[in-house]
C-alpha angles and dihedrals in degrees: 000000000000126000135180120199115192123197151163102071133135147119121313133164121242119285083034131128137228141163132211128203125196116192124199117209133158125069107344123162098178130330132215119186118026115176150129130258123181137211118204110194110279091011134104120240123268140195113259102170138338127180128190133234090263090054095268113149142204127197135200103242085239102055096036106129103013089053130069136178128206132172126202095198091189090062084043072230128133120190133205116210110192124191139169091029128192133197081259092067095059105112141114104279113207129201123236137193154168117226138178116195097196139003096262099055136070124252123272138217116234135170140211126225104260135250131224125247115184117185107194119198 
């Protein structure tokens, strides 16, 4: 009843800069956490940015400064702007987020399908 789609990624070469969007349909009564997460091959994922519901954000130490997260709620959209990247940034991102389909349930992860971002150097 709840989809993410993520988009905007792509191949860039390092210093470059690319945004991603991640957009939540379906049946949604509220949301609280929206945010992106990545997977580089052989790695475990890892939290890049998550923003709440009031406008609060968290950053992954090695994005801090070069990565923001911003959120239209009335779009039910977040968005990751990334900026100065580096070959190390090159892994699948994945969208997150924390949705309630009616007033009487919790709220629910759910997880979009991923999008590619390749840095090249």
């Amino acid at each position: 009843q709840v989809q993410l789609v993520e988009s905007g990624g792509g191949l860039v070469q390092a210093g470059g800069s690319l945004r991603l969007s991640c957009v939540a349909s379906g049946t949604i009564f509220s949301i609280n956490l929206m945010g992106w997460y990545r997977q580089a091959p052989g790695k475990q994922r890892e939290l890049v940015a998550v923003i709440l519901s009031g406008g609060s954000t968290n950053y992954g130490d090695s994005v801090k400064g070069r990565f923001t997260i911003s959120r239209d709620n009335a779009k039910n959209t977040v968005y990751l702007q990334m900026d100065s990247l580096k070959p190390e940034d090159t892994a699948v991102y994945y969208c997150k987020s924390g949705i309630r389909s009616s007033i009487r349930s919790a709220h629910d992860v759910y997880w979009g399908q991923g999008t590619q971002v390749t840095v090249s150097s």
